[in-house]
C-alpha positions, -999 to +999 in steps of 0.1 A: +125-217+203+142-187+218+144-156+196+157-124+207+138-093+208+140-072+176+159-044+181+143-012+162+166+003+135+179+038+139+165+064+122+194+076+088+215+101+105+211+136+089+234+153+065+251+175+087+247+212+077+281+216+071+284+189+047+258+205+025+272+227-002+256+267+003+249+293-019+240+325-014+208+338-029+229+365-046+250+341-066+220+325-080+198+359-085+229+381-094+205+409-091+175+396-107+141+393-086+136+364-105+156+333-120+146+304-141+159+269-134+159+240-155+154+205-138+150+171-150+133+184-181+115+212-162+110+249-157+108+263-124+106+300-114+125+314-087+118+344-070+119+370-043+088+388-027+085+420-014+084+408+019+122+393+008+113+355+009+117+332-020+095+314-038+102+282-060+070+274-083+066+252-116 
């Protein structure tokens, strides 16, 4: 019996950044420090710190 080697499958090609949708921060915050988003039944809290990073917690 002659089988041929298995060749390995490639990985799933990345979404390419440009074919990702983008918001800017300020369209989400619209001035806020802080914005609540509702997902899948859930709250989440979204927010900036002082050191100007944001922060996503449940």
């Amino acid at each position: 019996m002659n089988t041929q080697p298995k060749t390995p499958l490639s990985p799933p090609q990345a979404e390419s950044n440009d074919a990702r949708p983008r918001l800017e921060s300020e369209q989400i915050l619209r001035g806020n420090n802080t914005v609540e988003i509702e997902h899948a039944g859930q709250r989440y809290l979204l927010r900036v710190t002082r050191e100007n990073k944001l922060i996503l917690t449940k």
